[in-house]
C-alpha positions as CSV (number, residue, x, y, z in Angstrom):
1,X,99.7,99.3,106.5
2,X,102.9,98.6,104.9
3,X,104.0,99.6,101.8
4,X,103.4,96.8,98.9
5,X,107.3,96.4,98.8
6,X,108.1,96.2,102.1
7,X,105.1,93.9,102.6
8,X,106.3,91.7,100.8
9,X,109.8,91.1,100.9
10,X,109.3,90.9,104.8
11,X,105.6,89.5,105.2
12,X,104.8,92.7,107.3
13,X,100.9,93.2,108.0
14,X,101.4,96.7,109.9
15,X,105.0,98.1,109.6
16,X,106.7,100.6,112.5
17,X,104.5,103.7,112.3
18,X,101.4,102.0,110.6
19,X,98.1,103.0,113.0
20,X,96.9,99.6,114.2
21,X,92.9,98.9,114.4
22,X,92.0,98.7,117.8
23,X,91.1,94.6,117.7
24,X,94.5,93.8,115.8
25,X,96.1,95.7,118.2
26,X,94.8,93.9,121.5
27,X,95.5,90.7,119.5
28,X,99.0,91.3,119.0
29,X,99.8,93.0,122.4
30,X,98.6,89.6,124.3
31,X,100.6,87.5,122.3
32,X,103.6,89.7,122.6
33,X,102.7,90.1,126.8
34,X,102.4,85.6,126.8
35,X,105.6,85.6,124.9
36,X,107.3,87.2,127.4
37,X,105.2,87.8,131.0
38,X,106.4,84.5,132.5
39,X,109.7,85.2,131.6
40,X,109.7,88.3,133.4
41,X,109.0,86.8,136.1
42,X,110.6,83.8,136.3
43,X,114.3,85.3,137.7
44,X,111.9,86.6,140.8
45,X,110.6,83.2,141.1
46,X,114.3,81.5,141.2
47,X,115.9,83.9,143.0
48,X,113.0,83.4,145.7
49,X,113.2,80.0,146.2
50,X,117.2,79.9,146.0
51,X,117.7,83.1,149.1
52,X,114.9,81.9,150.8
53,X,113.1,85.3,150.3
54,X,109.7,85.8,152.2
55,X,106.6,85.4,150.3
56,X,105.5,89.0,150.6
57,X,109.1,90.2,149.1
58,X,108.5,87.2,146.5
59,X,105.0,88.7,145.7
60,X,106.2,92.5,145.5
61,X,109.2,91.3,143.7
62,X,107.5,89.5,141.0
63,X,104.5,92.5,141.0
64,X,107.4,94.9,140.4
65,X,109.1,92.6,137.7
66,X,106.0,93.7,135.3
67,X,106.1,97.6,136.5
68,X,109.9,97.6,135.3
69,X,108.9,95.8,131.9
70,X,106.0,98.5,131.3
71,X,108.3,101.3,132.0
72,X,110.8,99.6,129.8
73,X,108.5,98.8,127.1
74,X,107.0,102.5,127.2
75,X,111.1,104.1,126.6
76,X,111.7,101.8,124.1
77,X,108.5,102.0,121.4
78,X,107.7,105.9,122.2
79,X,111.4,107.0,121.9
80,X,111.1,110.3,124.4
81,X,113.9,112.6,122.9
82,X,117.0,110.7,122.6
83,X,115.6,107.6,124.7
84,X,114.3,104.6,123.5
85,X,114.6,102.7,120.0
86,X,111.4,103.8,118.7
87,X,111.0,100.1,117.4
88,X,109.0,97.3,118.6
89,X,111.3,96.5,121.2
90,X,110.4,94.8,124.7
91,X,111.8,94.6,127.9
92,X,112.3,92.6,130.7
93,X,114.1,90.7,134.1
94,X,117.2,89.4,132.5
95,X,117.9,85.9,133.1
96,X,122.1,87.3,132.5
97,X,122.2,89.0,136.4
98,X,121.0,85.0,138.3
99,X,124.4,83.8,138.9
100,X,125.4,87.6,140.3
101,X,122.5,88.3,142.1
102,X,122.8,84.8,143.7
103,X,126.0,85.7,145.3
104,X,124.7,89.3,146.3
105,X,122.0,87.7,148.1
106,X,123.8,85.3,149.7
107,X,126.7,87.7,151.0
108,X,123.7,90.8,151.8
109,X,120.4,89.6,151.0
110,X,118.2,92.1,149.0
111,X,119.3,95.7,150.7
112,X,122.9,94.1,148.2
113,X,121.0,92.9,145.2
114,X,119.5,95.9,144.2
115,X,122.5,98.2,145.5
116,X,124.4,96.1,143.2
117,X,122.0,96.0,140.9
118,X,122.0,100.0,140.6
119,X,126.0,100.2,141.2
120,X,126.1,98.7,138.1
121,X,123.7,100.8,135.4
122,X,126.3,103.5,134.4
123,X,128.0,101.0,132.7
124,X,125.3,101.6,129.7
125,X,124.6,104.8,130.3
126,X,127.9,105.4,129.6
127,X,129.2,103.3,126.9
128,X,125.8,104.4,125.2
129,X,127.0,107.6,123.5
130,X,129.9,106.1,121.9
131,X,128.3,103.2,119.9
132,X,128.1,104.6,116.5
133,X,132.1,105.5,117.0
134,X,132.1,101.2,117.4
135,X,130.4,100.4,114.3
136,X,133.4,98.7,113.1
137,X,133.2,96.4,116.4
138,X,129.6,95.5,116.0
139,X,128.8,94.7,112.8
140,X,125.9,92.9,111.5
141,X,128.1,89.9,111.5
142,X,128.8,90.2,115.2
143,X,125.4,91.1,116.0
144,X,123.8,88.0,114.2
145,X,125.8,85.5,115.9
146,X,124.5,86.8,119.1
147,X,120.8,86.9,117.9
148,X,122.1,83.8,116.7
149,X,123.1,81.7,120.2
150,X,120.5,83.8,122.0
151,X,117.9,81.2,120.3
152,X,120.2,78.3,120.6
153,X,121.0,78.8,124.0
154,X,116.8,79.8,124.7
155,X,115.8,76.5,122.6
156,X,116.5,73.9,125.5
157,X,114.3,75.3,127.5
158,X,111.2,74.7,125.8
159,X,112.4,71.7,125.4
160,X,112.5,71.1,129.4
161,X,109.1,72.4,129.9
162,X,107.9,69.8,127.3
163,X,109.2,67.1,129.1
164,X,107.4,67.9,132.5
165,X,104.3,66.5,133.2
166,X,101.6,68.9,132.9
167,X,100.0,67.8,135.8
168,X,100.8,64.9,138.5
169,X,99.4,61.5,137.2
170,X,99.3,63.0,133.6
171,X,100.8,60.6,131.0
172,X,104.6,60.9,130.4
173,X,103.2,61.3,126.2
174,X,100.8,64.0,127.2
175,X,103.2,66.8,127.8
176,X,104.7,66.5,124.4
177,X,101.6,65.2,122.6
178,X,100.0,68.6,123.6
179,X,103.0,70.7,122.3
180,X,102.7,69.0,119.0
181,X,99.6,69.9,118.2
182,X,100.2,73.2,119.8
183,X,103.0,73.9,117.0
184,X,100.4,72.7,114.6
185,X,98.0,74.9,115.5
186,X,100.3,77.9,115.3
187,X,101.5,76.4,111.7
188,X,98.2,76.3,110.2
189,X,97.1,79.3,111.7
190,X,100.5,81.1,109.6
191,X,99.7,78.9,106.6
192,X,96.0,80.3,105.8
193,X,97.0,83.2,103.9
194,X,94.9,85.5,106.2
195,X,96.4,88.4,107.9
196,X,93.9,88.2,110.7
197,X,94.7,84.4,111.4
198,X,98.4,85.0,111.1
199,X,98.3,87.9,113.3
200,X,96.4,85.8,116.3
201,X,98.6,82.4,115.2
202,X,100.4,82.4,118.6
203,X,96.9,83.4,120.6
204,X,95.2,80.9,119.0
205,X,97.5,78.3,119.8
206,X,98.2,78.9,123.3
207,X,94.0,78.8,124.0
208,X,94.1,75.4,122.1
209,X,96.5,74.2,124.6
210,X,94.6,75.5,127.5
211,X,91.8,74.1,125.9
212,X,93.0,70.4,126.0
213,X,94.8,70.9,129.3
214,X,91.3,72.3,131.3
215,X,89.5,69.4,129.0
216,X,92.1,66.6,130.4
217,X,91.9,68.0,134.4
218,X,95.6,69.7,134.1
219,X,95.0,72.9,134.6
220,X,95.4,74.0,137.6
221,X,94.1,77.2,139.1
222,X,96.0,80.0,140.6
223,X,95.9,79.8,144.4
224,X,94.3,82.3,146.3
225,X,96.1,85.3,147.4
226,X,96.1,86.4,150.8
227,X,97.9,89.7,150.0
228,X,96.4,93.4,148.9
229,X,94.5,93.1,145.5
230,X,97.0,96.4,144.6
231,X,100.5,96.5,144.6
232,X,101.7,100.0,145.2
233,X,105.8,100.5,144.0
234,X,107.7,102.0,147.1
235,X,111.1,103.9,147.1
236,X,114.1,101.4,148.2
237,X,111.3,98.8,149.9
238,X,114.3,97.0,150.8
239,X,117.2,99.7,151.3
240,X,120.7,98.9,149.8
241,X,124.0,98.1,150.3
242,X,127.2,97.6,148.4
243,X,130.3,95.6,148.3
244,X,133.7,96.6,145.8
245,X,134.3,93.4,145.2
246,X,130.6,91.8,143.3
247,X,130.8,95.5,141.1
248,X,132.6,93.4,138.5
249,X,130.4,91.0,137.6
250,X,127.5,93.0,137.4
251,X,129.2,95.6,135.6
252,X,130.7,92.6,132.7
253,X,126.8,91.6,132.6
254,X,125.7,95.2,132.0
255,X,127.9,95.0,129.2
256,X,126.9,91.5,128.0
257,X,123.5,93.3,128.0
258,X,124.4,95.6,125.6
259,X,126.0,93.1,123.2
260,X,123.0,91.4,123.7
261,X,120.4,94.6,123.1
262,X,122.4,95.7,120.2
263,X,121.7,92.3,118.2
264,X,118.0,92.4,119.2
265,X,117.3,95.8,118.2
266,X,119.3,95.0,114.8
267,X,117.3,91.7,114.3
268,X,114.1,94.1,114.8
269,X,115.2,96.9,112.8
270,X,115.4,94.3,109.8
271,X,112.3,92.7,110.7
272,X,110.6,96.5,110.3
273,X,112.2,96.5,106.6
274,X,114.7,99.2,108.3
275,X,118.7,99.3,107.5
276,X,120.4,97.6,109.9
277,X,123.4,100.0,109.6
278,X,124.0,103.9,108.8
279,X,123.5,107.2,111.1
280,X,119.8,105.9,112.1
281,X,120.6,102.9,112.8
282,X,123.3,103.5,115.7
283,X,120.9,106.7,116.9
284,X,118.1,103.8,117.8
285,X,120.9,101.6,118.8
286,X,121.9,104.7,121.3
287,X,118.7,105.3,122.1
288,X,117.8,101.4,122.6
289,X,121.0,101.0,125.2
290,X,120.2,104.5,127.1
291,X,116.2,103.2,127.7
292,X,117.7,99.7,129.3
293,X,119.5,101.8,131.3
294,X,117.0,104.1,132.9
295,X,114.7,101.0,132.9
296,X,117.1,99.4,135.3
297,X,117.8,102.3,137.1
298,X,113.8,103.1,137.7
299,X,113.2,99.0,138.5
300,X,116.3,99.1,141.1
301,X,114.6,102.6,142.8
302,X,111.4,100.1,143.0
303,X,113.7,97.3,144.7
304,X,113.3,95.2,141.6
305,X,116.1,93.2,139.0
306,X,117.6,94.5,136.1
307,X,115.9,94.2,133.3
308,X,116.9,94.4,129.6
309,X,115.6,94.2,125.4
310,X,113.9,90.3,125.2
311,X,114.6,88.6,121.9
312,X,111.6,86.3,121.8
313,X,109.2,89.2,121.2
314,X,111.1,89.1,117.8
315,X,109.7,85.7,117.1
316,X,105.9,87.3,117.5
317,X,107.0,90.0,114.8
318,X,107.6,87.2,112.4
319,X,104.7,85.3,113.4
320,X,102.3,88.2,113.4
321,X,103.6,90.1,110.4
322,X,103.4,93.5,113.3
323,X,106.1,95.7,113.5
324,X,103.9,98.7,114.9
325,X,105.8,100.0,117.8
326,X,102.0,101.6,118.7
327,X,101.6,97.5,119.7
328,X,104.3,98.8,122.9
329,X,102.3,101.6,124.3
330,X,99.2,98.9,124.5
331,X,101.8,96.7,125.9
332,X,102.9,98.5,128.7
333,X,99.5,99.2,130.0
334,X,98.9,95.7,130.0
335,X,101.8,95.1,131.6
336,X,101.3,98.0,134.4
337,X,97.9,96.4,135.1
338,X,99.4,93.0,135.6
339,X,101.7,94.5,137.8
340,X,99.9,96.7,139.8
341,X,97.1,94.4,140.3
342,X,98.2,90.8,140.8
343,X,95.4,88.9,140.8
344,X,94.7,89.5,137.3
345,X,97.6,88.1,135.7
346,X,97.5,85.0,138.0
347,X,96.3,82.8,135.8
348,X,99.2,83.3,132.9
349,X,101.5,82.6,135.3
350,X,99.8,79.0,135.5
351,X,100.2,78.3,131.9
352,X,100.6,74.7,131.3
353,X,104.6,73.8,130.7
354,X,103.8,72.0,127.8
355,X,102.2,75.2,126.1
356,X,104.6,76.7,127.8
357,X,107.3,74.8,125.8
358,X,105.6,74.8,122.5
359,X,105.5,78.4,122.5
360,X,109.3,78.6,123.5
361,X,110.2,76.0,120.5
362,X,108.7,78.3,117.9
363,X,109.5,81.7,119.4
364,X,113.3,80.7,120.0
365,X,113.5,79.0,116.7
366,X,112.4,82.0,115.0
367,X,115.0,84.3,117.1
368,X,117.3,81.7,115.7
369,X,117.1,82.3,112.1
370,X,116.0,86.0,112.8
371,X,120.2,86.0,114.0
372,X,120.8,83.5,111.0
373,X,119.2,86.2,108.3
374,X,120.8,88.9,110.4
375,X,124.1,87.3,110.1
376,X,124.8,86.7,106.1
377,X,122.7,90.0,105.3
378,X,125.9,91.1,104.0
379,X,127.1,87.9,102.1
380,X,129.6,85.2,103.9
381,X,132.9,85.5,103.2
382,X,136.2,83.2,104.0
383,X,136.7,85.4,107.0
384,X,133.0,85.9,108.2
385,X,132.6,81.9,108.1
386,X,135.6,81.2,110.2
387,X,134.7,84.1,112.4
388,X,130.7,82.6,113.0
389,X,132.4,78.8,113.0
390,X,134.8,79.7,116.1
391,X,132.1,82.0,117.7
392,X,129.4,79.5,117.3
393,X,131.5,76.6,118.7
394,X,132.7,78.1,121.5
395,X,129.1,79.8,122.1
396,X,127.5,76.3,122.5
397,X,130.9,74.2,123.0
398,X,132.0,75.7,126.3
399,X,128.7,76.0,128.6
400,X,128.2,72.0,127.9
401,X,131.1,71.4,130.0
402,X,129.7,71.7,133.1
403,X,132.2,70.0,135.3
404,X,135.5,72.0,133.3
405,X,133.6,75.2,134.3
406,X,133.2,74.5,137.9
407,X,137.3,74.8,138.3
408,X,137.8,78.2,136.9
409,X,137.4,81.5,139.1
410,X,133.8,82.4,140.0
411,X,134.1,85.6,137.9
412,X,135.2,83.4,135.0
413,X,132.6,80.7,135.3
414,X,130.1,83.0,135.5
415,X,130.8,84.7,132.1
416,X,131.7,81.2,130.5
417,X,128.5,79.8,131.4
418,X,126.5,82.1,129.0
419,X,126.9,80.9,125.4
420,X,126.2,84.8,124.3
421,X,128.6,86.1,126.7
422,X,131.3,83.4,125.6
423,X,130.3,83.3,121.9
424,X,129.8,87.1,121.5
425,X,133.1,87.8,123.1
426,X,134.7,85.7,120.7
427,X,132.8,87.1,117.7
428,X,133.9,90.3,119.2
429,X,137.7,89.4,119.3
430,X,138.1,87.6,115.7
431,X,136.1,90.6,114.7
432,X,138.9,92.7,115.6
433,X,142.2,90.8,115.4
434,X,141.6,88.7,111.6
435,X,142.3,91.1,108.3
436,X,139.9,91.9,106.3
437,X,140.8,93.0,102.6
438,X,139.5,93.7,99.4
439,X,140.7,90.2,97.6
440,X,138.1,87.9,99.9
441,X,135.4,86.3,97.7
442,X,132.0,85.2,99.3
443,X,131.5,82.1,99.7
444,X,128.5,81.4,97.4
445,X,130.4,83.0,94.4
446,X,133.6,80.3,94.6
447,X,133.4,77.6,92.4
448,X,132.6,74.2,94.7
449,X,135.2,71.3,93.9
450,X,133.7,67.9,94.0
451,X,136.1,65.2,94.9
């Protein structure tokens, strides 16, 4: 386990290379999987219904979805050479690539979503060797805000699955009456004092949720699938294709992926009680950005989505007190065996939206003030405050305004519509362009004047 001092100034249970018991470790490695399966999926699922795709691509898609995520999952926590973070670091479909792979499908259908999709990868393959020369670009104040406005911009929604009923003819109370006592559940379970009930917190309170909904008649069972009980991955199921003019946009969203990657793994490198700057820091940083980008590489070969470093699996680590990347190899066999047979994950993807939500609320709130920590780690100076003001209000100011978006250039929506994108580039840009000096006082040390 942890050392005493590390334990406790970060509430870990099992740090990074602590050897977790075999019951904790199954424990931990569903909670982090139902953090994070049915978003995996979900850009499949979208995508489907908005192209029009055939339910066999839509079940193959999906199927190779949770392959990409094991693969992912496995390069990140066992760090092969150079590769990987060799933190507790997940992967999976990123939500960034919708709008692009939209307009892909639309102009080639998927032969041009996943040539695309692979068109765009050396984009972090390449920029990967140079981050630690960038240090002075990404700093843990940059980085924060984007952990930061990931959980702002992930908050809502929870918030939306709340609201739906959780079954037709359901109250319009019972979806959020069910969340609340959900969160309590998961609040009580972290309030014991028990490292086994903090550990299974978020397990505990999604079966109390299924519990009520199964009790109430709204859970509904999987339907039946008419497909192959095994999904075997093929080489280019759906061939490729490629067009000059959409390798923009997925090549700015690669690199709004590695913003993005950079402030997870530093969130999760301070949740471990690791430095979050210095020579190690950047070499799992590198190693973090190059594992995305063979992940995406190996899902597009599949005929899968790109896929990229989740934040909410941060959220379990706080929850849990588990930093163990050893909880990532037990991950990605999970995940393989969802993938490669169907059937058996099924039923998660028929969790109840209200659970659904309550789970989001908490996990997203924690990324939140994971990015918040992450953010003042180094004190809050005159210029770091303006610099996180701006960047926050542009991160959640500009995406509101829907109607203002819809009359730029497509390339230009696109990028505005993603707080991180719009918010980390601005982060990026004060980072850069305001002076910094030795005369700047934090904030906390000036004296406050009180009119």
């Amino acid at each position: 386990m942890s050392e005493p001092g590390n334990a406790q100034s970060t509430r870990l249970v099992y740090g990074l290379e602590d050897k977790v018991p075999l019951v904790p470790a199954l424990l931990v490695s569903l909670q982090q999987v139902g953090a994070m399966v049915v978003g995996t999926i979900t850009p499949a699922l979208i995508l489907s219904g908005i192209l029009h795709i055939s339910p066999q691509d839509t079940a193959y898609l999906v199927s190779m979805a949770l392959v990409a995520s094991a693969l992912g999952t496995f390069l990140q926590t066992m760090r092969l050479g150079f590769i990987g973070s060799g933190l507790l670091s997940i992967t999976g479909t990123s939500f960034a690539f919708l709008a692009p792979l939209i307009q892909a499908g639309i102009a080639g259908g998927l032969p041009l979503m996943v040539g695309m999709s692979l068109a765009g990868t050396p984009v972090q393959l390449a920029l990967a060797p140079f981050l630690p020369k960038l240090k002075r670009v990404f700093t843990p104040l940059v980085s924060g805000i984007v952990v930061l406005l990931i959980g702002l911009s992930l908050i809502p929604t929870g918030m939306r699955s709340i609201a739906r009923l959780p079954a037709e003819g359901a109250p319009a109370w019972s979806g959020g009456l069910v969340a609340l006592i959900v969160i309590v559940v998961m609040i009580i379970a972290q309030s014991i004092g028990k490292s086994w009930a903090r550990m299974a917190a978020v397990l505990v309170g999604v079966v109390t949720g299924y519990t009520i909904c199964g009790a109430m008649g709204w859970l509904q069972a999987p339907a039946p699938s008419n497909g192959s009980w095994i999904t075997v991955p093929q080489l280019f199921p759906h061939g490729l294709a490629f067009k000059w003019e959409l390798l923009f946009p997925f090549a700015f969203i690669y690199l709004v992926c590695v913003l993005e990657a950079m402030g997870d793994i530093t969130a999760t490198s301070q949740l471990s009680s690791l430095p979050t700057d210095g020579p190690d820091h950047w070499t799992r940083i590198r190693g973090g950005i190059l594992a995305d980008g063979l992940t995406c590489i190996g899902s597009a070969l599949i005929g899968g989505f790109p896929s990229a470093t989740y934040a909410q699996n941060n959220g379990v680590i706080q929850m849990t007190g588990v930093a163990a990347r050893r909880i990532g190899w037990l991950m990605a066999i999970i995940l393989l065996c969802l993938g490669l047979f169907p059937p058996v994950g099924r039923w998660i993807t028929v969790m109840p939206p209200c659970v659904l939500g309550a789970l989001a609320i908490m996990l997203f709130g924690l990324v939140a003030v994971s990015g918040l920590r992450l953010m003042v780690s180094g004190g809050l100076s005159q210029r770091d405050a303006l610099i996180a003001a701006i960047s926050l209000g542009v991160g959640i100011g500009v995406p509101s305004q829907e109607e203002w978006l819809k009359t730029l250039p497509g390339v230009v929506q696109t990028f505005l519509e993603s707080g991180v994108s719009a918010g980390g580039l601005a982060a990026l840009l004060l980072n850069l362009l305001l002076p910094t000096g030795d005369k700047q006082k934090k904030l906390d040390e000036e004296p406050v004047e009180v009119v």
